[in-house]
Each structure stands twice: as structure tokens, then as C-alpha cells.
PDB file of N, CA, C and O in Angstrom, chain B, residues numbered from 101:
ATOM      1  N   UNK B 101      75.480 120.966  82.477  1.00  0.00           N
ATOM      2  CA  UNK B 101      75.876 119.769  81.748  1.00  0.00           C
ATOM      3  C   UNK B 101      77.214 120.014  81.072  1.00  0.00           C
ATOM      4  O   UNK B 101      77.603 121.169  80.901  1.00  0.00           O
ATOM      5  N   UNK B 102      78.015 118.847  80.637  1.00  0.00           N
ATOM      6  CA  UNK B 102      78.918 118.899  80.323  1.00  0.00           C
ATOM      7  C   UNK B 102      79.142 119.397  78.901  1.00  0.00           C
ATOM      8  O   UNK B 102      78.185 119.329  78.130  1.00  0.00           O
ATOM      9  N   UNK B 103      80.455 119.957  78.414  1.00  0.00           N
ATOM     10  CA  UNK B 103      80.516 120.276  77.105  1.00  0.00           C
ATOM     11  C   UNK B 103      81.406 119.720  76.129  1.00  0.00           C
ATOM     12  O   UNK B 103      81.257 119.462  74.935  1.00  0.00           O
ATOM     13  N   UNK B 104      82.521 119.578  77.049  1.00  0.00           N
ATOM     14  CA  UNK B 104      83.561 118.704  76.373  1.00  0.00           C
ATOM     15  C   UNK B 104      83.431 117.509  76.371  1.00  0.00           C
ATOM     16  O   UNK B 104      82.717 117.113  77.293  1.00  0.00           O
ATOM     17  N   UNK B 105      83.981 116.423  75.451  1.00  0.00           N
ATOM     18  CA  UNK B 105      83.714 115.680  74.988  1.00  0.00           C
ATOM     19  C   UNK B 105      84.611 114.648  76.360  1.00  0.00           C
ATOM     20  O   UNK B 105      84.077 113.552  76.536  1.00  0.00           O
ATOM     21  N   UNK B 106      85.580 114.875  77.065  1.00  0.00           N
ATOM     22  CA  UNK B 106      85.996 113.955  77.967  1.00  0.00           C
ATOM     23  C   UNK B 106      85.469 114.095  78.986  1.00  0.00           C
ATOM     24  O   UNK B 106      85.556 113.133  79.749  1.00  0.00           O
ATOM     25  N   UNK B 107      84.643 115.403  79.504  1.00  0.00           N
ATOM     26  CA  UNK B 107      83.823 115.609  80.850  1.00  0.00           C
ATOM     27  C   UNK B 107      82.676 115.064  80.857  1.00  0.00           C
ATOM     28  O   UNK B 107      81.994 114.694  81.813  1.00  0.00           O
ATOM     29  N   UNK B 108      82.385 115.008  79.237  1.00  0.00           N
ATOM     30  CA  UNK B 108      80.950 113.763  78.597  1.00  0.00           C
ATOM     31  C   UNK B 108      81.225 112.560  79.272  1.00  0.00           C
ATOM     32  O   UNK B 108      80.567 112.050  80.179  1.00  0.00           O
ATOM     33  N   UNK B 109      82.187 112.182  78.781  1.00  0.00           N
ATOM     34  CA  UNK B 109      82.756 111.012  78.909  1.00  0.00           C
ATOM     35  C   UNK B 109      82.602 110.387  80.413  1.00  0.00           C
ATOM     36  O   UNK B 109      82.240 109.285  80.826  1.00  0.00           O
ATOM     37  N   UNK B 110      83.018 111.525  81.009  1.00  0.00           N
ATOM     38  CA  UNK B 110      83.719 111.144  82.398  1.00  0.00           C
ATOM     39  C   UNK B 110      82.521 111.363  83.322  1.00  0.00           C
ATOM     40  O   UNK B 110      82.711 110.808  84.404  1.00  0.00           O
ATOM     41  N   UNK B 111      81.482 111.925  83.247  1.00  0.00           N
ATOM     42  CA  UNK B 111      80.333 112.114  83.627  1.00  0.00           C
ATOM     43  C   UNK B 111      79.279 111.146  83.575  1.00  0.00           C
ATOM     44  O   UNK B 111      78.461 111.068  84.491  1.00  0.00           O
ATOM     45  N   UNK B 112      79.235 110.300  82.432  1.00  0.00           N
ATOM     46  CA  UNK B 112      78.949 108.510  81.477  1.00  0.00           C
ATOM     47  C   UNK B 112      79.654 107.806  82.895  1.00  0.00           C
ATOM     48  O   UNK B 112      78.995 107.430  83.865  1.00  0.00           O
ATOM     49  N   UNK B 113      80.942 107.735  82.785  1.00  0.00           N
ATOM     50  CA  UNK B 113      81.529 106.889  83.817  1.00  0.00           C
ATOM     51  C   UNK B 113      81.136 107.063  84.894  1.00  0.00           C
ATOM     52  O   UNK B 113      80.914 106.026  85.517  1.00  0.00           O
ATOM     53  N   UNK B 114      80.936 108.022  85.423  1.00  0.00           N
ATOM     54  CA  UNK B 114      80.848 107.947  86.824  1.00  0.00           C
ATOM     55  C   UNK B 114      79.661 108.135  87.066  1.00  0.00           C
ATOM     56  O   UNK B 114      79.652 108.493  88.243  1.00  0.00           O
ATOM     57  N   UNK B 115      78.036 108.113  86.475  1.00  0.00           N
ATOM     58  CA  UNK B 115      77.047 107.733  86.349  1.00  0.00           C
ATOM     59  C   UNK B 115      76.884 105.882  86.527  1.00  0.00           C
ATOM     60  O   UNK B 115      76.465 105.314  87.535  1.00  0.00           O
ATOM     61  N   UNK B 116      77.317 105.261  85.325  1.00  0.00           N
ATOM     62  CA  UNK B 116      77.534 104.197  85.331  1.00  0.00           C
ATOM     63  C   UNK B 116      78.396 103.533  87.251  1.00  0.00           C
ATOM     64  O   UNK B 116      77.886 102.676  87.972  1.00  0.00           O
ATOM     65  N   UNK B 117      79.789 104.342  87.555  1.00  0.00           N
ATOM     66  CA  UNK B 117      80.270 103.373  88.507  1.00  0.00           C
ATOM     67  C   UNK B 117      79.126 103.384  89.953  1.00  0.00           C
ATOM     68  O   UNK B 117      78.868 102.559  90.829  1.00  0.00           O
ATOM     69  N   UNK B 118      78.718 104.567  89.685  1.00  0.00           N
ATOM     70  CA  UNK B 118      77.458 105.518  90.666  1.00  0.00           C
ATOM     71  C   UNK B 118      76.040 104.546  91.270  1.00  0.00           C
ATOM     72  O   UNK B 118      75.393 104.464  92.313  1.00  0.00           O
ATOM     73  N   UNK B 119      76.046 103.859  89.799  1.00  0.00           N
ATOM     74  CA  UNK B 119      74.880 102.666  90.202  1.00  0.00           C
ATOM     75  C   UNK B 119      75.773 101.099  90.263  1.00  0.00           C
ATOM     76  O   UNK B 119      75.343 100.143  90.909  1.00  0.00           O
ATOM     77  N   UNK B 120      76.655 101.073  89.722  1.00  0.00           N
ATOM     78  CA  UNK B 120      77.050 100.018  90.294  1.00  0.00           C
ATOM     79  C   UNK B 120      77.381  99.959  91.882  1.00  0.00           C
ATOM     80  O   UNK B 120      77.209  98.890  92.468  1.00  0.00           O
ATOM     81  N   UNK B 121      77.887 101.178  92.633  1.00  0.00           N
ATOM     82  CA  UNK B 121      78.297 101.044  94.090  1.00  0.00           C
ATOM     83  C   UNK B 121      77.175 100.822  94.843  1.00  0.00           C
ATOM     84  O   UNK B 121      77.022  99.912  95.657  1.00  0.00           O
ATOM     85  N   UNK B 122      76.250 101.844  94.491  1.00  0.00           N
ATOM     86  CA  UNK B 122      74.906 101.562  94.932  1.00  0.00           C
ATOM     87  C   UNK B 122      74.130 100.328  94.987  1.00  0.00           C
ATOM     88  O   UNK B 122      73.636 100.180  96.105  1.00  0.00           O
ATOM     89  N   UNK B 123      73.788  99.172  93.976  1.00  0.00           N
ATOM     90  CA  UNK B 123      74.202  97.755  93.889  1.00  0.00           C
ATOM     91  C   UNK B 123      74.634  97.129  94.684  1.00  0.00           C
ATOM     92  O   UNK B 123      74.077  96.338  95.445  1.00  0.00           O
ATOM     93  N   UNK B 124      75.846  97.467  94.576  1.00  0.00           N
ATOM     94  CA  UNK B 124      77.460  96.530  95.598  1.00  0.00           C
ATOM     95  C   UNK B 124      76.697  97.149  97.143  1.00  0.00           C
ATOM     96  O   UNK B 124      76.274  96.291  97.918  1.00  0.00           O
ATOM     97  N   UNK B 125      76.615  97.990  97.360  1.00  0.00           N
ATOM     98  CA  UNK B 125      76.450  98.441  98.657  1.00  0.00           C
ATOM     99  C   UNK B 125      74.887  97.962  99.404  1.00  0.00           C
ATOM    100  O   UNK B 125      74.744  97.814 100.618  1.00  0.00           O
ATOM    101  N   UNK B 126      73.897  97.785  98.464  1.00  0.00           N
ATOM    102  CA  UNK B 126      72.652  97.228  98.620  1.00  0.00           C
ATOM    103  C   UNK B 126      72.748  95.785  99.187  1.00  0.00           C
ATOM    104  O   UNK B 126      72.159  95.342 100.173  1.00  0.00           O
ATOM    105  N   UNK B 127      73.687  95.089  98.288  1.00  0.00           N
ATOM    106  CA  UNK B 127      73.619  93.341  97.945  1.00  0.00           C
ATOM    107  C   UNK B 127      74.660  93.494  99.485  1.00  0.00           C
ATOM    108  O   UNK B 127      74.655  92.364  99.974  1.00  0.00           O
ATOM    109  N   UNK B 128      75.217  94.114 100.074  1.00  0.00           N
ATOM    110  CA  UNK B 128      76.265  94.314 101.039  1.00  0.00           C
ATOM    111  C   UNK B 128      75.522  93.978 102.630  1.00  0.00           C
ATOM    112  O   UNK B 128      75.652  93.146 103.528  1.00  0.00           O
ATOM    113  N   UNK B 129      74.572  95.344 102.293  1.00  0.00           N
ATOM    114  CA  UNK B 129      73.759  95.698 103.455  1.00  0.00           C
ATOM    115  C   UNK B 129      72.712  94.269 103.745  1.00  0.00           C
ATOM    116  O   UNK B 129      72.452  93.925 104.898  1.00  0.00           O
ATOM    117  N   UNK B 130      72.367  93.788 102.968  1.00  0.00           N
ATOM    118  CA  UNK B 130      71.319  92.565 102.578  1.00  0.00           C
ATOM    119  C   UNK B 130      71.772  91.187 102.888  1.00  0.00           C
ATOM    120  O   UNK B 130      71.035  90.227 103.112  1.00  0.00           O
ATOM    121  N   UNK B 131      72.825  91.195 102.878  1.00  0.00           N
ATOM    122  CA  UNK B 131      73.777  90.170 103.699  1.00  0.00           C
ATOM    123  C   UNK B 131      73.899  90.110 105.086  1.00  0.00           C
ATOM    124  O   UNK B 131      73.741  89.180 105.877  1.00  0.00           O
ATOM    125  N   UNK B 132      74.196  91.224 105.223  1.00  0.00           N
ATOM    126  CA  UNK B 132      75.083  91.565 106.694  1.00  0.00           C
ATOM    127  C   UNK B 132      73.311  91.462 107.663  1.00  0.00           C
ATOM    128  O   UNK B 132      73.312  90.774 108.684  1.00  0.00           O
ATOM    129  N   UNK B 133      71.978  92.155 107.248  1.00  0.00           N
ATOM    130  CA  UNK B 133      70.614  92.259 107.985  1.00  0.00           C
ATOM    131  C   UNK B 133      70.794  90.368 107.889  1.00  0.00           C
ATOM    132  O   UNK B 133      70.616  89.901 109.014  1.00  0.00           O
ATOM    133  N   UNK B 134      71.007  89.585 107.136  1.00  0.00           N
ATOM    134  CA  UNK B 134      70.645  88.195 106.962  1.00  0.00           C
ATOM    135  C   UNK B 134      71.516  87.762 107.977  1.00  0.00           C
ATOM    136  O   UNK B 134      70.980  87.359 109.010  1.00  0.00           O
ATOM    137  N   UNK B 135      72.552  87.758 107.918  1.00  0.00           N
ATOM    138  CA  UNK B 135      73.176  87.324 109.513  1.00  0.00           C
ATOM    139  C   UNK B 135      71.895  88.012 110.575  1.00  0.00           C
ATOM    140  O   UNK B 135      70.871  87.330 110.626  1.00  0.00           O
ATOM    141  N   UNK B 136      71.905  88.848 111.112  1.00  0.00           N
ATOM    142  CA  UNK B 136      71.314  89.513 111.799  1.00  0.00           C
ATOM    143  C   UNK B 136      69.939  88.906 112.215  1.00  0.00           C
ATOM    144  O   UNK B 136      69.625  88.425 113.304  1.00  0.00           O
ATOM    145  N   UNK B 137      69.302  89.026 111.240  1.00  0.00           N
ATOM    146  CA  UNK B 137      67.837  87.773 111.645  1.00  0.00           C
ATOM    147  C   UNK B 137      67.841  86.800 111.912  1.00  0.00           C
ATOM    148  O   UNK B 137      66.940  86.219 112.516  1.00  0.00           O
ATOM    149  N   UNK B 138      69.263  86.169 111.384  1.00  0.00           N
ATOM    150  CA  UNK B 138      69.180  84.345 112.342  1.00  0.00           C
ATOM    151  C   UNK B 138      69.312  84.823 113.074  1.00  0.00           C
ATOM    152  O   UNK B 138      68.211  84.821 113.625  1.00  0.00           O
ATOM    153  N   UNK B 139      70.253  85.600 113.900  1.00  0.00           N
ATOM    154  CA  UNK B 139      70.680  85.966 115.071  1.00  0.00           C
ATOM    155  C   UNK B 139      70.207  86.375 116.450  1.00  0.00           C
ATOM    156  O   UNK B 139      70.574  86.219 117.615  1.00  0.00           O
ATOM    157  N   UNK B 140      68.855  87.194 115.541  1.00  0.00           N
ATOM    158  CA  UNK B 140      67.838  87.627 116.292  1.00  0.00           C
ATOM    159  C   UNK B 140      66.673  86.345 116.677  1.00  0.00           C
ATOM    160  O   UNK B 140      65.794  86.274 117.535  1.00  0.00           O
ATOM    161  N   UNK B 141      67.157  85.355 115.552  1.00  0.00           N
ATOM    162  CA  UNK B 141      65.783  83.965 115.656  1.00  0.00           C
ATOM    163  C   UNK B 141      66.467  82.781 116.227  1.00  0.00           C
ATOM    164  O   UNK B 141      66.144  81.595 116.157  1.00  0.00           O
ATOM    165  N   UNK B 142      67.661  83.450 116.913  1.00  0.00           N
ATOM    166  CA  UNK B 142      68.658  82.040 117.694  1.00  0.00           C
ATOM    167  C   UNK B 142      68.889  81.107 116.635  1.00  0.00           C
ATOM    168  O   UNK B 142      68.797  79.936 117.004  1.00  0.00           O
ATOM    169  N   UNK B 143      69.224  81.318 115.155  1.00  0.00           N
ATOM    170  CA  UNK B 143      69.426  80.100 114.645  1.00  0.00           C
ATOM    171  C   UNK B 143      70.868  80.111 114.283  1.00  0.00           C
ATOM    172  O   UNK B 143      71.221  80.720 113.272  1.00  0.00           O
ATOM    173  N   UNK B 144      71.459  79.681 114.795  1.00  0.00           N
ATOM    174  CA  UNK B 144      73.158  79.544 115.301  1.00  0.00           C
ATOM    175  C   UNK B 144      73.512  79.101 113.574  1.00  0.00           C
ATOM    176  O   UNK B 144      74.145  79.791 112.775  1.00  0.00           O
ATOM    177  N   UNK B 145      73.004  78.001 113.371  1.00  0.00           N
ATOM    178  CA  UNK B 145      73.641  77.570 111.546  1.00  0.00           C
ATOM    179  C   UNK B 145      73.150  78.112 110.798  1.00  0.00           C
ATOM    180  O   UNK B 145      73.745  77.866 109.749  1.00  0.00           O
ATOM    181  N   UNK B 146      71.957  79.102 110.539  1.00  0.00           N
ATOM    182  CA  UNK B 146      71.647  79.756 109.722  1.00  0.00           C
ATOM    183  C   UNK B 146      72.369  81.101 109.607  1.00  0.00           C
ATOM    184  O   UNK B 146      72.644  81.592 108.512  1.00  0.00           O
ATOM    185  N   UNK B 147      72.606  81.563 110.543  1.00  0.00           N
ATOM    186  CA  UNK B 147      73.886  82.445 110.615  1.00  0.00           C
ATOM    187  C   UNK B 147      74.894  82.606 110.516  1.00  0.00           C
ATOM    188  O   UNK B 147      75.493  83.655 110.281  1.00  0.00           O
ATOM    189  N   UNK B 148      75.483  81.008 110.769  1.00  0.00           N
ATOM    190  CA  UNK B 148      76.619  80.820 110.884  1.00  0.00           C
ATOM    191  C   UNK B 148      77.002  80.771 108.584  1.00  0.00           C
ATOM    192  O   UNK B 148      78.004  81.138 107.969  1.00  0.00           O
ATOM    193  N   UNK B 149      76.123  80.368 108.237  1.00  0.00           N
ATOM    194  CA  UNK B 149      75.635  80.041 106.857  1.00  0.00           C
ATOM    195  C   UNK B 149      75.519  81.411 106.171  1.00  0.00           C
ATOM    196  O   UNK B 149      75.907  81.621 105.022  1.00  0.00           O
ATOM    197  N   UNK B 150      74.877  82.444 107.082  1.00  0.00           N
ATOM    198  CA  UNK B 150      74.978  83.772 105.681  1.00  0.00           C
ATOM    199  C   UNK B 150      75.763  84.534 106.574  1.00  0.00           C
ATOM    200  O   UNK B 150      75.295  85.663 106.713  1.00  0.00           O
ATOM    201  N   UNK B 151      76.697  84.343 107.171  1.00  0.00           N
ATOM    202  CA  UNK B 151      77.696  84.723 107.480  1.00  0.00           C
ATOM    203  C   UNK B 151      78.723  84.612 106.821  1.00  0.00           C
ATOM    204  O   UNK B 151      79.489  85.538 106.554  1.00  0.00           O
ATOM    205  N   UNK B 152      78.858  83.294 106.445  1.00  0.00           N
ATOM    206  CA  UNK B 152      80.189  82.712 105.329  1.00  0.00           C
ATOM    207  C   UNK B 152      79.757  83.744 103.739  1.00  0.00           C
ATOM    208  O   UNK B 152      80.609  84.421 103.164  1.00  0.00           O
ATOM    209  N   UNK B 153      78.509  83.657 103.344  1.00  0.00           N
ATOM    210  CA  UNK B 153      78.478  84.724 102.389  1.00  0.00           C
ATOM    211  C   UNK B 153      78.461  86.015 102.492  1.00  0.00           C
ATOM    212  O   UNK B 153      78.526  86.772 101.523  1.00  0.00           O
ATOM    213  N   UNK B 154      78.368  86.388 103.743  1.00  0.00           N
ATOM    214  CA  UNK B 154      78.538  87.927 104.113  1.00  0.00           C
ATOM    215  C   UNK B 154      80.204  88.297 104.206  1.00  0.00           C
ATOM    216  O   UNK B 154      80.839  89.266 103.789  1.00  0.00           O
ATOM    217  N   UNK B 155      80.442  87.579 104.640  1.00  0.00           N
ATOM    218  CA  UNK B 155      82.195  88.121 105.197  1.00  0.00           C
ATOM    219  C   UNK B 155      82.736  88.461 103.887  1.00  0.00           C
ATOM    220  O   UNK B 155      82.588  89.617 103.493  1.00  0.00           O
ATOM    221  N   UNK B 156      83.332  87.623 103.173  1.00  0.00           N
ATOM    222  CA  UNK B 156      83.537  87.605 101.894  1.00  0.00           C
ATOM    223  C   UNK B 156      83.394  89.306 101.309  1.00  0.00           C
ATOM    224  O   UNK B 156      84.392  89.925 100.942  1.00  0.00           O
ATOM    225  N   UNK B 157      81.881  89.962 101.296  1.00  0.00           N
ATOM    226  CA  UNK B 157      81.616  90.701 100.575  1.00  0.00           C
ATOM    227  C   UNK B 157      82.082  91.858 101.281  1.00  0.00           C
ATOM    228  O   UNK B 157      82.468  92.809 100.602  1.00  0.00           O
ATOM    229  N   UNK B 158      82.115  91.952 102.747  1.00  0.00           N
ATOM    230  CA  UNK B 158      82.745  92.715 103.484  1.00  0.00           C
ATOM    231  C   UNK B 158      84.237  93.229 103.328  1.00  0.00           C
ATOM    232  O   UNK B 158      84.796  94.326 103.335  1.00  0.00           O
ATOM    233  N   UNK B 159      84.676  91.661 103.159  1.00  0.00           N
ATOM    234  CA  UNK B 159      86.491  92.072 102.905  1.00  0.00           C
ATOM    235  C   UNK B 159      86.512  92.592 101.530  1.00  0.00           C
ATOM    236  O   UNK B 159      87.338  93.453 101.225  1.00  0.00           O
ATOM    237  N   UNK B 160      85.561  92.077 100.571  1.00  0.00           N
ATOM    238  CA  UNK B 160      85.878  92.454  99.163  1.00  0.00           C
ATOM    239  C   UNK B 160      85.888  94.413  98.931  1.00  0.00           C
ATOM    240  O   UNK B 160      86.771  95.131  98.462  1.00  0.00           O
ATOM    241  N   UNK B 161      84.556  94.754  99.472  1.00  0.00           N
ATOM    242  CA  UNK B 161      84.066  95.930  99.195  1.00  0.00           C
ATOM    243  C   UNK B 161      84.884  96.877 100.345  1.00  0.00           C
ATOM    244  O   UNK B 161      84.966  98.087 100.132  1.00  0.00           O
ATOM    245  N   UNK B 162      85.523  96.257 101.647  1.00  0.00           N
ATOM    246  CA  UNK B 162      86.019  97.196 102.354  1.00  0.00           C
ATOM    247  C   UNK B 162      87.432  97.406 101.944  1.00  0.00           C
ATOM    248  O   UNK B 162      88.070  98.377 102.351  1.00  0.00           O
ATOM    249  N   UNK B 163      88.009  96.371 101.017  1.00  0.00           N
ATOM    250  CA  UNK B 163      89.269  96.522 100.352  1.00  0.00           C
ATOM    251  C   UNK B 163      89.627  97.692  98.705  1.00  0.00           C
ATOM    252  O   UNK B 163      90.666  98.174  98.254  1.00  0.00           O
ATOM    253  N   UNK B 164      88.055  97.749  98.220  1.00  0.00           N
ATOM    254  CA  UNK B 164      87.750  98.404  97.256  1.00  0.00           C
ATOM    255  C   UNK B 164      87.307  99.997  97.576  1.00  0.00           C
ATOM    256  O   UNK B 164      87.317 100.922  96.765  1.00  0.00           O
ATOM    257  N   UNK B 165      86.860 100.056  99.193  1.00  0.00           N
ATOM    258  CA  UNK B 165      86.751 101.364  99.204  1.00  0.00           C
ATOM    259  C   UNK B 165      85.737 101.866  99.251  1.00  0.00           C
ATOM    260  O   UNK B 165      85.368 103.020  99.466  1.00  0.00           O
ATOM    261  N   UNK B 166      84.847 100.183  98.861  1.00  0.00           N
ATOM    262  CA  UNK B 166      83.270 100.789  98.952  1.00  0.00           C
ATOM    263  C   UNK B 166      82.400 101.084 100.142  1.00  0.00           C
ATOM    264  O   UNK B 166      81.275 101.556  99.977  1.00  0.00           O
ATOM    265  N   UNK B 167      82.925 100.799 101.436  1.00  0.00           N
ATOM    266  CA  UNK B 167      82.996 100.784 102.731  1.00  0.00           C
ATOM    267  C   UNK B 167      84.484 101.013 103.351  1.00  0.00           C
ATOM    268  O   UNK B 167      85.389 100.299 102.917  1.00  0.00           O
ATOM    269  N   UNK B 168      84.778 102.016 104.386  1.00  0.00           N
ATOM    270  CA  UNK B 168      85.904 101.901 105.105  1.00  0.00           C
ATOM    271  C   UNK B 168      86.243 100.681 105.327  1.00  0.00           C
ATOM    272  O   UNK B 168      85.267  99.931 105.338  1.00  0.00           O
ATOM    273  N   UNK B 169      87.422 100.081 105.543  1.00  0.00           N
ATOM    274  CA  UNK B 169      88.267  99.135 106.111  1.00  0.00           C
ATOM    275  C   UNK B 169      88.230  98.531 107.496  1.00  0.00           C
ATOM    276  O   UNK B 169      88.463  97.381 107.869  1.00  0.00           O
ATOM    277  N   UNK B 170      87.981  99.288 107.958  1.00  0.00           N
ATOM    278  CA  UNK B 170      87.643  99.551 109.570  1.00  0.00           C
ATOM    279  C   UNK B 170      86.012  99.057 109.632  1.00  0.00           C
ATOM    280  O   UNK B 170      85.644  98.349 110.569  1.00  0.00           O
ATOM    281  N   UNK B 171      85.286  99.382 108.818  1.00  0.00           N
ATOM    282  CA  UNK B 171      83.605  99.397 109.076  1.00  0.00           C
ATOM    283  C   UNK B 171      83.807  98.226 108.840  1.00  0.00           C
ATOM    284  O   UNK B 171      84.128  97.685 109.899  1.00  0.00           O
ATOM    285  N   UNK B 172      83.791  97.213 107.661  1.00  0.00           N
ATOM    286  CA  UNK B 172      84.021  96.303 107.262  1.00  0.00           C
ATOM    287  C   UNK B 172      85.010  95.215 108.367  1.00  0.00           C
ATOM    288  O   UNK B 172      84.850  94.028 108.085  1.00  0.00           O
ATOM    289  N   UNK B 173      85.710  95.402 109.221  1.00  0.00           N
ATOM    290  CA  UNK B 173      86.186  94.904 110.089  1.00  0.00           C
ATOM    291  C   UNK B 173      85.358  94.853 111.392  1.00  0.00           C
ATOM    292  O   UNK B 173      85.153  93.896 112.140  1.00  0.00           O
ATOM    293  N   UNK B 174      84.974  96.021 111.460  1.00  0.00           N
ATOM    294  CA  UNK B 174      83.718  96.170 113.032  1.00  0.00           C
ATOM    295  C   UNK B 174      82.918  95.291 113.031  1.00  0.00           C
ATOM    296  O   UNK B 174      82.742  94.442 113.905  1.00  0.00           O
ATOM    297  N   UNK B 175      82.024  95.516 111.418  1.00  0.00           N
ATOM    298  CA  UNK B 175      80.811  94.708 111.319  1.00  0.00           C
ATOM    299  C   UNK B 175      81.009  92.908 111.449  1.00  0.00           C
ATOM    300  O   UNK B 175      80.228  92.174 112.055  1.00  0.00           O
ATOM    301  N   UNK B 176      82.375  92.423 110.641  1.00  0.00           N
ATOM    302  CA  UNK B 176      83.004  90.766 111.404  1.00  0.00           C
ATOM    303  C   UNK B 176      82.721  90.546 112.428  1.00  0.00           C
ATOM    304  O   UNK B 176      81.891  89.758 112.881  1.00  0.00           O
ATOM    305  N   UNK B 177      83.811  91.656 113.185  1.00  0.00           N
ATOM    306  CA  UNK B 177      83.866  91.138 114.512  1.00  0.00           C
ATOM    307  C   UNK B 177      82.221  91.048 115.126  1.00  0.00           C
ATOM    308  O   UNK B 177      81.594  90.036 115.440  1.00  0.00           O
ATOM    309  N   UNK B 178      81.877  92.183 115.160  1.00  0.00           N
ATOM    310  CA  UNK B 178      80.638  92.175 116.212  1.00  0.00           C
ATOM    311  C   UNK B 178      79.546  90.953 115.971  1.00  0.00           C
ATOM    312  O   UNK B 178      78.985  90.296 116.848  1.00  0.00           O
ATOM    313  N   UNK B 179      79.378  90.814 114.286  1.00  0.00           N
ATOM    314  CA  UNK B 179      78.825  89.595 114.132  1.00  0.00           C
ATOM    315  C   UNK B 179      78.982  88.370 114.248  1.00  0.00           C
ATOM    316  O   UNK B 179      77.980  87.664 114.365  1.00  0.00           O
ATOM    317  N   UNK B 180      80.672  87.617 114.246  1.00  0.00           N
ATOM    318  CA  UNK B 180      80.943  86.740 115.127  1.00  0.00           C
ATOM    319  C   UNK B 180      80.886  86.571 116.540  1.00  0.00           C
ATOM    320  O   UNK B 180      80.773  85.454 117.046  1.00  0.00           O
ATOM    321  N   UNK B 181      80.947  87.460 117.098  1.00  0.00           N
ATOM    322  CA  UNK B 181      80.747  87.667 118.664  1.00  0.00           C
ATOM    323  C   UNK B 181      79.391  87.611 119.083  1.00  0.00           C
ATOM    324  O   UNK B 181      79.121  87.256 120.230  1.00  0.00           O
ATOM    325  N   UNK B 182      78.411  87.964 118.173  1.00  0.00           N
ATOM    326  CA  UNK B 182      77.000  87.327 118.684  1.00  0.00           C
ATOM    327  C   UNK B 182      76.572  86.009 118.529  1.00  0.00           C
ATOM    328  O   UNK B 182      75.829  85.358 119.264  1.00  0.00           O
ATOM    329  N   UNK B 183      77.433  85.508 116.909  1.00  0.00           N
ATOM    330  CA  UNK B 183      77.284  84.080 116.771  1.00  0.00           C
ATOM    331  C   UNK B 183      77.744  83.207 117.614  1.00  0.00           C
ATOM    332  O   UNK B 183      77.183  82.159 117.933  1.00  0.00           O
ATOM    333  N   UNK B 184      79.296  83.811 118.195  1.00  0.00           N
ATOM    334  CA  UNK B 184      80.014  82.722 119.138  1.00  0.00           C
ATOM    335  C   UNK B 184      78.573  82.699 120.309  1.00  0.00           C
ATOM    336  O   UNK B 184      78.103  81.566 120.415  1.00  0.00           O
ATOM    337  N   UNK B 185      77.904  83.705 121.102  1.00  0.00           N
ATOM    338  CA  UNK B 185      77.654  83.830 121.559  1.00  0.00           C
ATOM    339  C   UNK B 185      76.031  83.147 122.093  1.00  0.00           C
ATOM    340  O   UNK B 185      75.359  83.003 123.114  1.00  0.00           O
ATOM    341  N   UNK B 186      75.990  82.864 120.576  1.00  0.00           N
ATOM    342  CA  UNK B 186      74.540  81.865 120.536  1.00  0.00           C
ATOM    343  C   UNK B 186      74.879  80.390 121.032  1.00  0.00           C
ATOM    344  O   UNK B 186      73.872  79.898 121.541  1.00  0.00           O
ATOM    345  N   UNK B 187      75.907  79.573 121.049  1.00  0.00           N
ATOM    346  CA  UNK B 187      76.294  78.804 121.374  1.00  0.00           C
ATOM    347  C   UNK B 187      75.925  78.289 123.077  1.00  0.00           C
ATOM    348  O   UNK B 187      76.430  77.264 123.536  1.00  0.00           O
TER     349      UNK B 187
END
């Protein structure tokens, strides 16, 4: 454990940011499976629907670092490409 009073500190913080990513990354994953089950249940607007709230969180968190940039780009594409694909 820490002794100094800023490794206290800084140990507090990054406890704290530790469960927030974890959070962000939960509410992330929980989106992206929700596309996925319309997808899997052919329902073209229901997907098309938590898709519009999925993307969003994708660009947000893959711009923050909380996901690569790239992952966050894969996971778009591939999920529009099944949606176009329900059509």
C-alpha cells in the first residue's frame, strides 16, 4: 500500500477511473450484443434502432481510448454490413 500522500492520492484516482471504464465498457458491450440479437431475430428496425445508440458509444469510447480505434471501427462496419444485409 501506498505511503505517500500523492501515491494515496493517485491510487484513489485510479481506483475510482478503474470502475468507471469498467462501466463505460459494460454499457459498451450491452449495446453492441443488442444490435446483434435483432440481427440474429431478422428484425432489420430493431437493429437498425440500437444501432443508432450503439455507434455513438463506439466512436465516443474508441476516441477516449477505452477501446482501440480500429476495434471500434471493425465492430461499425461489420454491424452495418449485416444490417444492410437483412434487407
Amino acid at each position: 500500500m501506498a505511503n505517500i500522500k500523492s501515491a494515496k492520492k493517485r491510487a484513489k484516482q485510479a481506483e475510482v477511473r478503474r470502475q468507471r471504464n469498467v462501466s463505460a465498457r459494460s454499457m459498451l458491450r450491452t449495446a453492441i450484443k443488442k444490435v446483434v440479437k435483432a440481427i440474429e431475430s431478422k428484425d432489420k428496425a430493431g437493429a437498425e434502432a440500437a444501432y443508432k445508440i450503439a455507434e455513438p458509444l463506439m466512436d465516443r469510447y474508441g476516441s477516449r481510448g477505452l477501446i482501440h480505434k480500429n476495434k471500434a471501427n471493425r465492430h461499425k462496419s461489420r454491424l452495418t454490413n449485416h444490417i444492410k444485409a437483412l434487407a
